[in-house]
C-alpha positions as CSV (number, residue, x, y, z in Angstrom):
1,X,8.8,-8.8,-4.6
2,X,8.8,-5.1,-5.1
3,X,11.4,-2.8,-6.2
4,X,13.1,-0.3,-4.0
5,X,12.0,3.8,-4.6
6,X,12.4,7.1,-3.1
7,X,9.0,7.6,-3.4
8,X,7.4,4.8,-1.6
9,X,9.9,5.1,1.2
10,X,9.1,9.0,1.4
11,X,5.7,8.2,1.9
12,X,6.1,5.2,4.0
13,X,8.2,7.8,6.1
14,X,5.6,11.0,5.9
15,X,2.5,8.4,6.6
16,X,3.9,6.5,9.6
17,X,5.2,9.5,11.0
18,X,1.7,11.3,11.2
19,X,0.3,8.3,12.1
20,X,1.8,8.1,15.3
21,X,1.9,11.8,16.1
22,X,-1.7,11.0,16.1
23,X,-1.1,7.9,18.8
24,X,0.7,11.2,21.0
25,X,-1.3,13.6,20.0
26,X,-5.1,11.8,20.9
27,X,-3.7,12.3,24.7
28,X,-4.0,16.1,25.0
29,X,-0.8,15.6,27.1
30,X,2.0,17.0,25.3
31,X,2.2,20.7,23.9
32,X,1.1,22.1,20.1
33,X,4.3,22.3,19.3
34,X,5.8,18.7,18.8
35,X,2.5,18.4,16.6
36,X,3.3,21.8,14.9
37,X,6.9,20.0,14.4
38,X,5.8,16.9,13.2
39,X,2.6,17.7,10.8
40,X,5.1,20.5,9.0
41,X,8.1,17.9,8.5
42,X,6.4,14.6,7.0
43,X,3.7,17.2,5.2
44,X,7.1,18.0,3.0
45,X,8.5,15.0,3.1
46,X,5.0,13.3,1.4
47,X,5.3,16.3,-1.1
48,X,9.3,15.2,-2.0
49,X,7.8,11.4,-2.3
50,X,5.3,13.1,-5.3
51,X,8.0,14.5,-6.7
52,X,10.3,11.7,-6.5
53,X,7.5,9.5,-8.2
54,X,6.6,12.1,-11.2
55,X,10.6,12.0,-11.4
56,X,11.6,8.5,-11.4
57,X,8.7,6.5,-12.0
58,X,5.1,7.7,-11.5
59,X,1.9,5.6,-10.2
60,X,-0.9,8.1,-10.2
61,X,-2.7,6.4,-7.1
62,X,0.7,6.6,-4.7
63,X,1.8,10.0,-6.0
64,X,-2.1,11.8,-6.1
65,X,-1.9,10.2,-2.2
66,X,1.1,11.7,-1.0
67,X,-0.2,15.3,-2.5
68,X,-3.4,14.4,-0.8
69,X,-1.3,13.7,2.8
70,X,0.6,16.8,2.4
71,X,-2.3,19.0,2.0
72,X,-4.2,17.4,5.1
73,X,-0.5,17.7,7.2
74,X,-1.4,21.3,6.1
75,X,-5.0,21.7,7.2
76,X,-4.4,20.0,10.6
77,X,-1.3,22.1,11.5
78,X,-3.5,25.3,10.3
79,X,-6.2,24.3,12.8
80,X,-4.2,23.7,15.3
81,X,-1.9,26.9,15.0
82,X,-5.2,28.5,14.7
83,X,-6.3,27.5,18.3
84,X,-3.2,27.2,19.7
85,X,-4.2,30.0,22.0
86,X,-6.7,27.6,23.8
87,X,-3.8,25.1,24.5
88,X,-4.1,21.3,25.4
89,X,-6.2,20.9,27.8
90,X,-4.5,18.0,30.6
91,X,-1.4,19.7,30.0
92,X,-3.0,22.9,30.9
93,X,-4.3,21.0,33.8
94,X,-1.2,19.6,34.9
95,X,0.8,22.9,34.7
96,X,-1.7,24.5,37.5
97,X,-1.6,21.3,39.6
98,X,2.2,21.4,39.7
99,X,2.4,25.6,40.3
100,X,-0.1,25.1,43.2
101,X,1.9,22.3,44.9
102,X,5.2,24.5,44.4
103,X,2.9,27.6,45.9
104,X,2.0,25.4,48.6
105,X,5.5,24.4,49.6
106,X,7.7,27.6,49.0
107,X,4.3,30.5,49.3
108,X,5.5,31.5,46.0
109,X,2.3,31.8,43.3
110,X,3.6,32.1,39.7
111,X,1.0,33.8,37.3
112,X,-0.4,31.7,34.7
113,X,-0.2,32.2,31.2
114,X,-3.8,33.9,29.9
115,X,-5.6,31.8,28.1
116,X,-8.4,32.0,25.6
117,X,-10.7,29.3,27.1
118,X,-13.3,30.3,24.9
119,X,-13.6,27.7,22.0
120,X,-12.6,24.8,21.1
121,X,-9.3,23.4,21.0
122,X,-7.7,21.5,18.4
123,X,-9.6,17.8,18.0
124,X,-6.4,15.2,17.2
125,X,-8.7,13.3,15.4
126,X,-7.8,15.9,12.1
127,X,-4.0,13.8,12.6
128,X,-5.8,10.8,11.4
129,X,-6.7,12.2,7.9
130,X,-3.2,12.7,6.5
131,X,-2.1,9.1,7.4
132,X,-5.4,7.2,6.0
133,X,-4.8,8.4,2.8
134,X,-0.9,8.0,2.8
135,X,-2.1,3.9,3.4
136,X,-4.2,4.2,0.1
137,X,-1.1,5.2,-1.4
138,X,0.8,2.2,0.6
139,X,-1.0,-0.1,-0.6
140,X,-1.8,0.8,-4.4
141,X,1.9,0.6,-4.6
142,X,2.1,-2.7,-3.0
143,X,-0.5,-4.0,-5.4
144,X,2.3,-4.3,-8.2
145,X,4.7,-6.4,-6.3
146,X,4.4,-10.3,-6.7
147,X,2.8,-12.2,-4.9
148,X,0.6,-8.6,-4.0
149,X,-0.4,-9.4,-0.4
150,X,3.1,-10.1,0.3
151,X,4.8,-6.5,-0.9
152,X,1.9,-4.7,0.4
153,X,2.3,-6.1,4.0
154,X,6.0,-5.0,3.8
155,X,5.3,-1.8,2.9
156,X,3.0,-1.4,5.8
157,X,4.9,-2.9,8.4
158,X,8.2,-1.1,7.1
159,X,5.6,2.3,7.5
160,X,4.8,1.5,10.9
161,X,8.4,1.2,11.9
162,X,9.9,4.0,10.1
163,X,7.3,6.2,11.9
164,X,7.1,4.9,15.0
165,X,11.0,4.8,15.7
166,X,11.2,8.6,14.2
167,X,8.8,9.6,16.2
168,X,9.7,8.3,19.4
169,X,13.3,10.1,19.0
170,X,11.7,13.3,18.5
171,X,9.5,12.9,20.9
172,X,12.5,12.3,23.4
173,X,13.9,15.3,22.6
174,X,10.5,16.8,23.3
175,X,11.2,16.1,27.1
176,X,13.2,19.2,27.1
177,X,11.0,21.7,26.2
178,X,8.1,19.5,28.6
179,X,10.2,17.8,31.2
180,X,7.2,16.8,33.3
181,X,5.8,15.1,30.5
182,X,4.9,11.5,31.9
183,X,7.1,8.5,29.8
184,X,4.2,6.7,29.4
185,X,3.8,8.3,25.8
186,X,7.5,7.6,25.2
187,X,7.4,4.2,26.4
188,X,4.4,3.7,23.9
189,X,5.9,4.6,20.8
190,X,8.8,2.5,22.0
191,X,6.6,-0.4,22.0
192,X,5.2,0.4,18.8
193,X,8.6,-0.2,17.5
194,X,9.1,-3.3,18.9
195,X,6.0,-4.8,17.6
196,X,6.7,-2.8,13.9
197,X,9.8,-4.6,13.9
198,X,8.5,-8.0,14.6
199,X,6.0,-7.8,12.0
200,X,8.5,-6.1,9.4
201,X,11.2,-9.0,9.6
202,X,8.2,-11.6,10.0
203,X,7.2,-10.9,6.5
204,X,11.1,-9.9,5.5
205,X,11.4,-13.7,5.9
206,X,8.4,-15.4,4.3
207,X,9.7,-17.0,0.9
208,X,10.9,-15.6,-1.3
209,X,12.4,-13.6,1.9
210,X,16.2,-12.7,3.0
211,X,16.7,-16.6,3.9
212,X,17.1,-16.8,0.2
213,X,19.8,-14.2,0.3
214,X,21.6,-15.4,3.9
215,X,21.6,-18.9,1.7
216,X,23.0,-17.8,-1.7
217,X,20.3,-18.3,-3.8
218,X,19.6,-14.2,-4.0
219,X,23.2,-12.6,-4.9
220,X,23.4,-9.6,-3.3
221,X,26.7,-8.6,-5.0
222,X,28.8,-8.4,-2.3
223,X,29.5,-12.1,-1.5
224,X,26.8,-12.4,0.7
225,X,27.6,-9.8,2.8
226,X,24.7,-7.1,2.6
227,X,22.5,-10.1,4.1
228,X,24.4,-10.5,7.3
229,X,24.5,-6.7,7.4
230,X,20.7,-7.1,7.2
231,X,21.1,-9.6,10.2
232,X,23.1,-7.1,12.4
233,X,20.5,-4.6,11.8
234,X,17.2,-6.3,13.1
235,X,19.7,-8.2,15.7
236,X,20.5,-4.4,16.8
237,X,17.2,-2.6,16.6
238,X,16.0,-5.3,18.9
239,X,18.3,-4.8,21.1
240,X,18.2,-1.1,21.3
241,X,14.4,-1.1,21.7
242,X,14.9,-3.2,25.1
243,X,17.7,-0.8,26.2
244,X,15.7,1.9,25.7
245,X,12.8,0.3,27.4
246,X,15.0,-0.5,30.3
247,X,16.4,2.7,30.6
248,X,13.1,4.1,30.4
249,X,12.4,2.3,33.9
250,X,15.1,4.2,35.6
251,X,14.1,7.1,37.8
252,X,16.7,10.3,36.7
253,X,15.8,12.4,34.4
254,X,18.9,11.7,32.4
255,X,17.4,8.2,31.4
256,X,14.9,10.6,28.9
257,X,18.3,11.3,27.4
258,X,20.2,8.0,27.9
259,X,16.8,6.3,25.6
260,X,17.0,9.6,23.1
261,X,20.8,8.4,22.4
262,X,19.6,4.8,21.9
263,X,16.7,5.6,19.5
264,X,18.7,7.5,17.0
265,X,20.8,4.8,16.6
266,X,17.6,2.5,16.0
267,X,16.6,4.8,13.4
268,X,19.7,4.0,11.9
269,X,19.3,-0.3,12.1
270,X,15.7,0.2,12.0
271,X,16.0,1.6,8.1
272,X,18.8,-0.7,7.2
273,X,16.4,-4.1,8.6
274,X,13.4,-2.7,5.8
275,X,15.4,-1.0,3.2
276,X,18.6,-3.2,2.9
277,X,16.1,-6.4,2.3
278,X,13.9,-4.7,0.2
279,X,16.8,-3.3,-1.8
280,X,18.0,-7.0,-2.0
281,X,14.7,-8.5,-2.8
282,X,14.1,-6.8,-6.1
283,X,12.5,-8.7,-9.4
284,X,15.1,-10.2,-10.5
C-alpha cells in the first residue's frame, strides 16, 4: 500500500496525458494545435507535482522527474511551434483532397493556405520524451509502497487512465476546430480507457485491495460507505466508456458531442475508481 499525494497524482496526471497526446499525435492527422494545448497544460501541471512534493513530502527521484517532464513538454512544444508553419502533413493532405471534391461539385476553388514546405515538420516522436521520464518518476515512487510491485502497478495503471480519459475529452472537443477529423483517433483513446480501467481495478482488487474495505476489515470512516462509492465509480466509468463507444458508431456529427458529454463525466468516476481506493488503502 501507498499513501495518497498531490504530487504523485500530478505527475500521474502530466505523464499519462503526454503519453497519449503522443498515441494522437504519431498520426500526423490532427492539427498543432491540440498538441500545442496539451504539451503546455500537463508541462505545468508536472511542474505543480514538483512543487507539491518539495512542499509536502519530497522524494528527489519523483520530484527531479516531474522538473525533467516539464522541461521536455517545453522543448517539444518549442519545436513544434517552431515548424508550425510546415503543418501536419495527412492533414495538409486531406484538406486539399476535400477543397478539390467541393471544387469539383460547386466550380468553386478556395485558395490554400501558403505553406512553408521547405523543412521538416515536427517528428511526434519528441512527445515520447516527456512521458518516459514521468514513468521513472512513477515508479521510484511506487518503490516505497509494500508489497513494491503492487503500488507501482497502481500507479501506472491509475496514469494510464487518468491520461487517456483526459485526453480523449479534449480531444472531443478538438472536433470543433477539425470537424473532418476521422473518429478513429477518438475511438482509440476511448479504448485506451477501457483497458486502463480494467487493469486499474484488477490490481485495485488484489489483497490487500478494496474487497478488504467492501468487507469491513479496512474502515473507511464512513461506515463503509466510501467503498460502495468506489463501486459506483468503476461500475459507471464502465458504463460510460461503452456509451461513448456506442455513440461513437452513430453517423451525425452531434454523436462527437453526445461522447464529449459522456467522457467528462468519466473523468469524473474515472478519478474517484483510482483515487478514492488509494485514499482508502493507506498504511495503516
Amino acid at each position: 500500500m501507498l499513501e495518497l499525494s498531490a504530487a504523485n497524482v500530478l505527475l500521474q496526471w502530466a505523464t499519462g496525458g503526454l503519453l497519449f497526446c503522443w498515441v494522437t499525435t504519431r498520426h500526423r492527422q490532427v492539427g498543432l494545435g491540440y498538441g500545442w494545448l496539451l504539451r503546455a497544460t500537463y508541462g505545468l501541471m508536472a511542474l505543480a507535482a514538483a512543487y507539491a512534493g518539495r512542499r509536502f513530502g519530497a522524494d528527489p527521484i519523483r520530484d527531479v522527474s516531474a522538473v525533467l517532464v516539464a522541461v521536455a513538454a517545453g522543448v517539444a512544444l518549442t519545436q513544434s511551434v517552431l515548424r508550425r508553419r510546415v503543418g501536419v502533413a495527412h492533414q495538409k493532405e486531406l484538406v486539399e483532397q476535400r477543397t478539390a471534391r467541393v471544387a469539383a461539385m460547386t466550380g468553386i476553388d478556395r485558395a490554400s493556405v501558403a505553406k512553408e514546405e521547405s523543412g521538416p515538420e515536427f517528428d511526434p516522436r519528441l512527445d515520447l520524451v516527456a512521458p518516459a521520464i514521468g514513468m521513472i518518476g512513477i515508479v521510484a515512487a511506487g518503490r516505497l509502497g509494500d508489497p513494491a510491485w503492487l503500488a507501482t502497478g497502481r500507479l501506472v495503471a491509475g496514469t494510464l487512465l487518468l491520461g487517456a480519459v483526459s485526453d480523449a475529452m479534449l480531444l472531443g472537443h478538438w472536433y470543433l476546430v477539425q470537424p473532418g477529423l476521422n473518429r478513429r483517433y477518438l475511438r482509440e483513446l476511448v479504448d485506451w480507457t477501457g483497458w486502463s480501467w480494467l487493469a486499474t481495478v484488477v490490481l485495485l482488487l488484489v489483497p490487500t485491495g478494496m474487497q478488504s474495505v467492501l468487507g469491513g476489515d479496512i474502515a473507511d470512516g464512513w461506515g463503509g460507505l466510501l467503498g460502495w462509492f468506489w463501486v459506483a465509480c468503476a461500475v459507471a466509468t464502465a458504463v460510460l466508456v461503452v456509451a461513448t463507444r456506442a455513440a461513437l458508431r452513430e453517423r451525425q456529427y452531434a454523436a462527437v458531442m453526445a461522447a464529449t458529454g459522456l467522457l467528462y463525466l468519466a473523468i469524473l468516476t474515472g478519478f474517484g475508481t483510482d483515487l478514492v481506493a488509494r485514499a482508502l488503502l493507506v498504511p495503516g
